[in-house]
Short mmCIF file of the C-alpha atoms (twelve columns), coordinates in Angstrom:
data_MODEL
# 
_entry.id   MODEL 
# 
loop_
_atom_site.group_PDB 
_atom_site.id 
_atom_site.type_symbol 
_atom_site.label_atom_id 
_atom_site.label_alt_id 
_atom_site.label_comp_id 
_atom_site.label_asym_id 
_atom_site.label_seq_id 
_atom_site.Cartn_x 
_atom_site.Cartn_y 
_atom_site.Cartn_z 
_atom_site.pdbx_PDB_model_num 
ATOM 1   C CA . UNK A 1   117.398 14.777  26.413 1 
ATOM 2   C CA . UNK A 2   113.963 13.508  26.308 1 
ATOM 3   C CA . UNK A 3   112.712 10.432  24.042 1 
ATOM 4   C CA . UNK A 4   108.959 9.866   22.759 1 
ATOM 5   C CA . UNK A 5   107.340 6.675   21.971 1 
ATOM 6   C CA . UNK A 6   104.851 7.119   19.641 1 
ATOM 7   C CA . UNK A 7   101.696 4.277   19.967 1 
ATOM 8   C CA . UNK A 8   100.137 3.297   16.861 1 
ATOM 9   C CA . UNK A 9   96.188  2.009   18.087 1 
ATOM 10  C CA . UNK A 10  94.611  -0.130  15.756 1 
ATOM 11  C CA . UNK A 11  90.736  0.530   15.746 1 
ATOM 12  C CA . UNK A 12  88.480  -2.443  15.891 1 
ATOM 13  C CA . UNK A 13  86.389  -2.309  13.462 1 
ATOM 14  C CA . UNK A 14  82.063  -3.217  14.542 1 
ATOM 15  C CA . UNK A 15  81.172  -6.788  13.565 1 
ATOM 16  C CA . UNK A 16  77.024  -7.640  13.116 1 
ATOM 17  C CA . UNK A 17  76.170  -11.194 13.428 1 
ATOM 18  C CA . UNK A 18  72.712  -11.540 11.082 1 
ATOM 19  C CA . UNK A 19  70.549  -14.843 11.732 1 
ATOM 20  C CA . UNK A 20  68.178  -15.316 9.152  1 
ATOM 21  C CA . UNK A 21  66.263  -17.469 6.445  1 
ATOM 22  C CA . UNK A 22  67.681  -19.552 3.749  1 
ATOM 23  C CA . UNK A 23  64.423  -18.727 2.219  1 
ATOM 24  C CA . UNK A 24  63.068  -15.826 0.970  1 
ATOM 25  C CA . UNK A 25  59.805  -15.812 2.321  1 
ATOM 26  C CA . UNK A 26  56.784  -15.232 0.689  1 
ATOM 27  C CA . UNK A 27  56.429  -11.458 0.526  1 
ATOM 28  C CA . UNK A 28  58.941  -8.936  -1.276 1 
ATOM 29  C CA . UNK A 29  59.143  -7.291  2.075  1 
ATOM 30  C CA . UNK A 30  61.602  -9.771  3.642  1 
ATOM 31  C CA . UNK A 31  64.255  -9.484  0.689  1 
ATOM 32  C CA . UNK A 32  63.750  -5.350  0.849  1 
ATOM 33  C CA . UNK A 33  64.971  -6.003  4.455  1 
ATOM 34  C CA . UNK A 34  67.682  -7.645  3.658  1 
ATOM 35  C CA . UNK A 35  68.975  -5.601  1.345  1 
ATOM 36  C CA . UNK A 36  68.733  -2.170  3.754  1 
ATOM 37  C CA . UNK A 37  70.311  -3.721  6.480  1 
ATOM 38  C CA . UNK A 38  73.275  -4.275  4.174  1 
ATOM 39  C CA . UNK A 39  73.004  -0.691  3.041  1 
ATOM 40  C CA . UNK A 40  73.105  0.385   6.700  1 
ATOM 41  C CA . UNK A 41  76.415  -1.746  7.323  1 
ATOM 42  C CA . UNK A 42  78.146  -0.102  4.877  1 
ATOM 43  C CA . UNK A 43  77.283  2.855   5.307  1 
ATOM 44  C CA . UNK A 44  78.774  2.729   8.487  1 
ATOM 45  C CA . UNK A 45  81.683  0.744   8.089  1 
ATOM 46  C CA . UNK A 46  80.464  -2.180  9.900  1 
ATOM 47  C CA . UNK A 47  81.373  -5.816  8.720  1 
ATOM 48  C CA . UNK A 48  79.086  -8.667  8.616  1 
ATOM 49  C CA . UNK A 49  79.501  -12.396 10.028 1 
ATOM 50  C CA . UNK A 50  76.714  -14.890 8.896  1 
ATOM 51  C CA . UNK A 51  75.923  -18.393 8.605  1 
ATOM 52  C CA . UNK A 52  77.390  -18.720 5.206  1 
ATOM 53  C CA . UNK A 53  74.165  -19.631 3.208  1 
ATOM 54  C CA . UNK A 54  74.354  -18.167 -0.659 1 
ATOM 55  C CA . UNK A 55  70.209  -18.328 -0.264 1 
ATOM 56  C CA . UNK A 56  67.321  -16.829 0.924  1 
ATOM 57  C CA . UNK A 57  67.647  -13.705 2.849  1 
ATOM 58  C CA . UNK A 58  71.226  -15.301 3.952  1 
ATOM 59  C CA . UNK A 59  72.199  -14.699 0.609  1 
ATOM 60  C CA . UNK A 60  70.675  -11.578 -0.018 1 
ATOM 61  C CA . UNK A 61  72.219  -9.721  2.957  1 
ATOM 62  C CA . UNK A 62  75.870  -11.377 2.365  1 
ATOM 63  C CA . UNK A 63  75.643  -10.713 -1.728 1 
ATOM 64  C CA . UNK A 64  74.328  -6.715  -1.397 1 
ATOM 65  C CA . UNK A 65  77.155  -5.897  1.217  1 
ATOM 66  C CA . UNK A 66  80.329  -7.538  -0.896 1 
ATOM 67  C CA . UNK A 67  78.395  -5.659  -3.970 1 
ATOM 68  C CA . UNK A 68  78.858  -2.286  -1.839 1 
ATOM 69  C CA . UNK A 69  82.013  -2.875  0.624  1 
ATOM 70  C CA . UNK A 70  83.801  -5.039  -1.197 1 
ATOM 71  C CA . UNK A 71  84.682  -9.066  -0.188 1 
ATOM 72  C CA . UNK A 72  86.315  -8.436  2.940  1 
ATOM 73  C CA . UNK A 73  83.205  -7.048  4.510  1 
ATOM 74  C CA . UNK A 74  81.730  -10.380 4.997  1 
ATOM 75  C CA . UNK A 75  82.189  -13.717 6.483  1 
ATOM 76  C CA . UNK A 76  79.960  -16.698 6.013  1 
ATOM 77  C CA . UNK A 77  80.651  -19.379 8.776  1 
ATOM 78  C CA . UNK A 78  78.702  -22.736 7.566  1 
ATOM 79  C CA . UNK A 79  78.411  -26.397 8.764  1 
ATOM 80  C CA . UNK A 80  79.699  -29.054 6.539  1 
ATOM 81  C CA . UNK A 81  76.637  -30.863 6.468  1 
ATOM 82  C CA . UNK A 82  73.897  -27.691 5.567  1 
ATOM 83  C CA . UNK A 83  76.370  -26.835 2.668  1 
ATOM 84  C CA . UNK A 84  74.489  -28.450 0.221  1 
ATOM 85  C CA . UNK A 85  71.277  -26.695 1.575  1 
ATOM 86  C CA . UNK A 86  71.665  -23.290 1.968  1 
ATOM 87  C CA . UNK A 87  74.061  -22.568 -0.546 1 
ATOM 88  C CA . UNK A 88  73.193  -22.942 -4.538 1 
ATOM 89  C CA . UNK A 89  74.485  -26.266 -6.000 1 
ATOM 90  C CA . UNK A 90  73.763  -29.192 -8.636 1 
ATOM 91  C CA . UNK A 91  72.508  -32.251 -6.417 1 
ATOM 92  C CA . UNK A 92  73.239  -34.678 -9.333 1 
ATOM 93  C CA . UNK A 93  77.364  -33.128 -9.481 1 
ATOM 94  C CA . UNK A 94  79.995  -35.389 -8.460 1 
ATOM 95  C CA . UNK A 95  82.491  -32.193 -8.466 1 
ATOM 96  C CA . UNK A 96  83.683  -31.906 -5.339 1 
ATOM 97  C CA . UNK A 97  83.920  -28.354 -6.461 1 
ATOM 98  C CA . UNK A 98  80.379  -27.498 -6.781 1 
ATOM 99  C CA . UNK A 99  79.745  -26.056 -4.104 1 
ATOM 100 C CA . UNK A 100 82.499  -23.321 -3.765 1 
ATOM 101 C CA . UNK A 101 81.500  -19.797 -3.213 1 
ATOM 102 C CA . UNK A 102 82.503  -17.087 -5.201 1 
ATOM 103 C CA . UNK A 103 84.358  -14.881 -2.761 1 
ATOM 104 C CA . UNK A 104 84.070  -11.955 -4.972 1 
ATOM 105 C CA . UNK A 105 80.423  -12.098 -4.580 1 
ATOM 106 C CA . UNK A 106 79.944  -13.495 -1.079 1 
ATOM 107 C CA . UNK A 107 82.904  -12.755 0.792  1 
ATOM 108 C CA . UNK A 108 84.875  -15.543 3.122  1 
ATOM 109 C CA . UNK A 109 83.758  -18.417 3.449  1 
ATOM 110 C CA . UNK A 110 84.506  -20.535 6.349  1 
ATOM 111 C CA . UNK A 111 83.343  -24.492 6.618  1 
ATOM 112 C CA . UNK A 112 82.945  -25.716 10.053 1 
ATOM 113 C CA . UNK A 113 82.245  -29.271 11.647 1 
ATOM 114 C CA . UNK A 114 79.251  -28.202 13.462 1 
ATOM 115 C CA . UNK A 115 76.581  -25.837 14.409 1 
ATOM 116 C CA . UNK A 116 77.825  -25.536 17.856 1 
ATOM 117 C CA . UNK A 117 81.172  -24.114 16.234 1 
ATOM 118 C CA . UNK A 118 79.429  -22.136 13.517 1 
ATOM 119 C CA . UNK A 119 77.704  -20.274 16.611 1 
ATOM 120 C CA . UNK A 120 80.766  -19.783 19.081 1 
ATOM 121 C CA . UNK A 121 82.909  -18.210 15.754 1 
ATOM 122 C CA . UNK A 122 80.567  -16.338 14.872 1 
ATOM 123 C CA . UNK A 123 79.929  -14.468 18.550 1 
ATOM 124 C CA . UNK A 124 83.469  -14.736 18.692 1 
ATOM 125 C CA . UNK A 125 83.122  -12.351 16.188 1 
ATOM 126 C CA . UNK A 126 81.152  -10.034 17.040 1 
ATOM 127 C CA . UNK A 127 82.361  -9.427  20.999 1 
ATOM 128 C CA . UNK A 128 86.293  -8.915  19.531 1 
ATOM 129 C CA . UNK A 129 84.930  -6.641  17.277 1 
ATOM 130 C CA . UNK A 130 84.697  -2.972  18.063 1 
ATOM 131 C CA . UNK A 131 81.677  -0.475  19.441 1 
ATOM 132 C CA . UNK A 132 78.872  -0.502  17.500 1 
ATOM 133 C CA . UNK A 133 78.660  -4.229  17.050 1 
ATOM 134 C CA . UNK A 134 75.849  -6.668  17.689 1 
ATOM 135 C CA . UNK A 135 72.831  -9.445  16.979 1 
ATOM 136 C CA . UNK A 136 70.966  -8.911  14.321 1 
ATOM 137 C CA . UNK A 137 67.742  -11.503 13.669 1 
ATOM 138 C CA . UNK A 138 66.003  -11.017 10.218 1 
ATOM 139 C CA . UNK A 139 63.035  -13.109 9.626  1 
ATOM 140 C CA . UNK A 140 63.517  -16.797 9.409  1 
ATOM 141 C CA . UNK A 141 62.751  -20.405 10.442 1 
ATOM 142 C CA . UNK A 142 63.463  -22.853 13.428 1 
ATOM 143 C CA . UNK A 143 67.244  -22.245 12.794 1 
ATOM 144 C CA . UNK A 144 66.712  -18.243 13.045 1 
ATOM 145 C CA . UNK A 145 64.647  -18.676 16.091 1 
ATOM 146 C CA . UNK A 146 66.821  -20.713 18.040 1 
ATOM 147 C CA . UNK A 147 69.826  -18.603 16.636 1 
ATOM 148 C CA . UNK A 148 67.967  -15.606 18.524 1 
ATOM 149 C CA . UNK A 149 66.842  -17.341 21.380 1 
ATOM 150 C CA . UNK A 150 70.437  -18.883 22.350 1 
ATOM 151 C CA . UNK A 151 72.381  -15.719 21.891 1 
ATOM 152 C CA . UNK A 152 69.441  -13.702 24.324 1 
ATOM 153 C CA . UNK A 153 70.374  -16.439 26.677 1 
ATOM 154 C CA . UNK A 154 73.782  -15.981 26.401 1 
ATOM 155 C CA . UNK A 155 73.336  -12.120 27.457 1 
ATOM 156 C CA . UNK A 156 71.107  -13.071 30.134 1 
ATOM 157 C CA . UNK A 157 73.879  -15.205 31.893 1 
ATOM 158 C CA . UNK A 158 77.008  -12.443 31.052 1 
ATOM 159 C CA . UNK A 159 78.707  -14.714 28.716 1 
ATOM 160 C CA . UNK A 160 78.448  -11.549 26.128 1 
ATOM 161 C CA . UNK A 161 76.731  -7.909  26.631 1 
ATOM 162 C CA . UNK A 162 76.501  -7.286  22.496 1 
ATOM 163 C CA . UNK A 163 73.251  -5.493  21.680 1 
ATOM 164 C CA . UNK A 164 70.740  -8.233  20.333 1 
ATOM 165 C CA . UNK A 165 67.526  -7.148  17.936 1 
ATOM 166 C CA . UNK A 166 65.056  -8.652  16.659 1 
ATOM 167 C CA . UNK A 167 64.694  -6.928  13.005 1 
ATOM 168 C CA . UNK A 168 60.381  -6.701  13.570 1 
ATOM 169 C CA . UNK A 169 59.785  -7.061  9.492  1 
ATOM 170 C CA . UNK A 170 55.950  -6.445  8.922  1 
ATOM 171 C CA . UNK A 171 55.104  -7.709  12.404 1 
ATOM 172 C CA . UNK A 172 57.357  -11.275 11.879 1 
ATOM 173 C CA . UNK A 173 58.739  -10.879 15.359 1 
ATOM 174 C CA . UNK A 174 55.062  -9.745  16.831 1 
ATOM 175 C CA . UNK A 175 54.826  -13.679 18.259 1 
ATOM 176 C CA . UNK A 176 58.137  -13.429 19.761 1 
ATOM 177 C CA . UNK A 177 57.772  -9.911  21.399 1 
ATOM 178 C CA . UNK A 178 54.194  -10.957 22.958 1 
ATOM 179 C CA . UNK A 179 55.579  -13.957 24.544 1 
ATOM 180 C CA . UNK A 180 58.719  -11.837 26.630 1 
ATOM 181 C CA . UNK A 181 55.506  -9.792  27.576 1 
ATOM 182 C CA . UNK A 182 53.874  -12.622 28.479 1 
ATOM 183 C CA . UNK A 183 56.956  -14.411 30.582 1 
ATOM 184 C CA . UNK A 184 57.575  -11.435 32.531 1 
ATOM 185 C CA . UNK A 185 53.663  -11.115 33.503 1 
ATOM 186 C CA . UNK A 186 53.728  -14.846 34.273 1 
ATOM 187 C CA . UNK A 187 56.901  -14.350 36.453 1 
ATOM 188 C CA . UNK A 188 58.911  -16.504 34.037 1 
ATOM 189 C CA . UNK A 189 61.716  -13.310 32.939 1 
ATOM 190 C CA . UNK A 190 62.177  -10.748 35.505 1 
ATOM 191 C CA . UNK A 191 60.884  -7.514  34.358 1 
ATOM 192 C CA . UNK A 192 65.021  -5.889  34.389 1 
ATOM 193 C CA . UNK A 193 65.802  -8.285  31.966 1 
ATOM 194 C CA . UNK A 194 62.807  -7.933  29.456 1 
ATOM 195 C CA . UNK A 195 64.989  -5.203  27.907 1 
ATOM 196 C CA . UNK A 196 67.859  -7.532  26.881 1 
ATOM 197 C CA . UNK A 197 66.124  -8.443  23.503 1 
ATOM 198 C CA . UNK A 198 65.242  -4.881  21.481 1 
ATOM 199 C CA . UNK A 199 62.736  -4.684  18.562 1 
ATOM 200 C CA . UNK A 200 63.380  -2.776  15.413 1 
ATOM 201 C CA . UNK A 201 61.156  -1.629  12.652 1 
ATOM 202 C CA . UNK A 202 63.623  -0.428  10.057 1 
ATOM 203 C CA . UNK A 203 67.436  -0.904  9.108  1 
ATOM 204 C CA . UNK A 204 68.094  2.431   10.758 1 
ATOM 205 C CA . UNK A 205 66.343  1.893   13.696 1 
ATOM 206 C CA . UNK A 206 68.628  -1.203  13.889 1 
ATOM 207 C CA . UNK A 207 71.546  1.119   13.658 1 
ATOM 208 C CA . UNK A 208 70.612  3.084   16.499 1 
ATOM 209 C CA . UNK A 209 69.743  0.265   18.397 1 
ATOM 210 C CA . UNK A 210 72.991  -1.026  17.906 1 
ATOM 211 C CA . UNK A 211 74.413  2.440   19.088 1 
ATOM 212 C CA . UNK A 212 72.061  3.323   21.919 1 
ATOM 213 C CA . UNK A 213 71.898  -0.272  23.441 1 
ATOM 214 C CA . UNK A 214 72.234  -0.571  27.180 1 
ATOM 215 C CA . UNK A 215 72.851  -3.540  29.316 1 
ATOM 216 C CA . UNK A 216 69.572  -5.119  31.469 1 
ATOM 217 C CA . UNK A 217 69.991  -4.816  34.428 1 
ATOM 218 C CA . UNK A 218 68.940  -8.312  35.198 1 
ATOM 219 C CA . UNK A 219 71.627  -9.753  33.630 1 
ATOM 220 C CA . UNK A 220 73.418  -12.614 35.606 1 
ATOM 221 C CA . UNK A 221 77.028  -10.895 35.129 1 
ATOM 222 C CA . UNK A 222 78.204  -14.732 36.008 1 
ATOM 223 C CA . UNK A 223 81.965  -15.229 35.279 1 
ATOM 224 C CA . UNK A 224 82.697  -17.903 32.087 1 
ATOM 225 C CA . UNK A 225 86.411  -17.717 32.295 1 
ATOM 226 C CA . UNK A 226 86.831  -19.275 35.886 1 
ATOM 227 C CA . UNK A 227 88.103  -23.067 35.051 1 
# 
């Protein structure tokens, strides 16, 4: 007599991280963007982590998702001290309440000590997720930027190998793109890893970057888990 063990695999489901604005930005275009990226997640089933911001193209993406997938397609990781700036509140309220989130319009919210643990959750994330997974920058400021820049960085030295994209909305990225250019020409990034940041033009072209992405081979490959 024979026995079977039957194996019940969960499937990990594909986690995008999205950097972007607490502001809206001056032209419509920005906010359109925001809103068809989150129309691409769902579509395909893919949940989104963010920096928890109820604002701005933060808000815009996080709010058209939970509208479509529901609340447990998003989580918002935010700092303690930006909570009263990129999420909607009354300055002049002594509630300590004021600035909760409506779940059932955001999703999870998560408040964090710092930025450097708002970052590490958040790529945390996305690499436990499953295939399809990835970096996401929409347009946005200094904090967007250095969002984009850090996780690149963290590609380039093996500590992840998640797809990252820079969402190119009307030519915002155009700067950022030029100067990789530029640093490989002056010798500053080596041409094999040039590739490690990818542009696209449209949600869907974010999608397939997402699916089609393939490791530079520049990368460092170092190993982060020897103590």
């Amino acid at each position: 007599m024979t026995s079977s063990t039957t194996t019940t695999t969960t499937t990990r489901q594909p986690v995008v991280c999205v950097f972007c604005g607490a502001s809206k930005g001056t032209s419509p275009v920005h906010l359109a963007a925001a809103r068809s990226l989150a129309q691409v997640l769902h579509a395909n089933k893919i949940k989104l982590v963010y920096g928890g911001g109820t604002v701005g193209l933060m808000g815009e993406v996080a709010r058209t998702l939970v509208s479509l997938s529901g609340p447990n397609s998003v989580h918002g990781i935010i700092p303690q001290p930006l909570v009263k700036y990129e999420q909607n509140h009354d300055p002049t309220s002594d509630d300590p309440n004021a600035h909760t989130i409506d779940s059932s319009i955001y999703g999870q919210t998560t408040i964090v000590p710092d930025m450097h643990t708002r970052k590490q959750m958040m790529a945390k994330e996305v690499i436990e997720g499953g295939p399809g997974g990835g970096f996401v920058a929409l347009s946005g400021g200094y904090g967007t930027l250095e969002e984009l820049m850090e996780i690149t960085t963290w590609n380039q030295l093996g500590i992840h190998s998640m797809p990252v994209i820079a969402f190119n909305v009307d030519g915002y990225w155009n700067g950022l793109l030029d100067w990789v250019k530029t640093a490989v020409t002056a010798g500053f990034i080596a041409p094999n890893s040039a590739g490690i940041l990818v542009e696209a033009l449209d949600a869907e072209e974010v999608l397939t970057c997402l699916k089609e992405y393939q490791s530079a081979e520049g990368r460092f490959n170092l190993n982060w888990d020897e103590k």
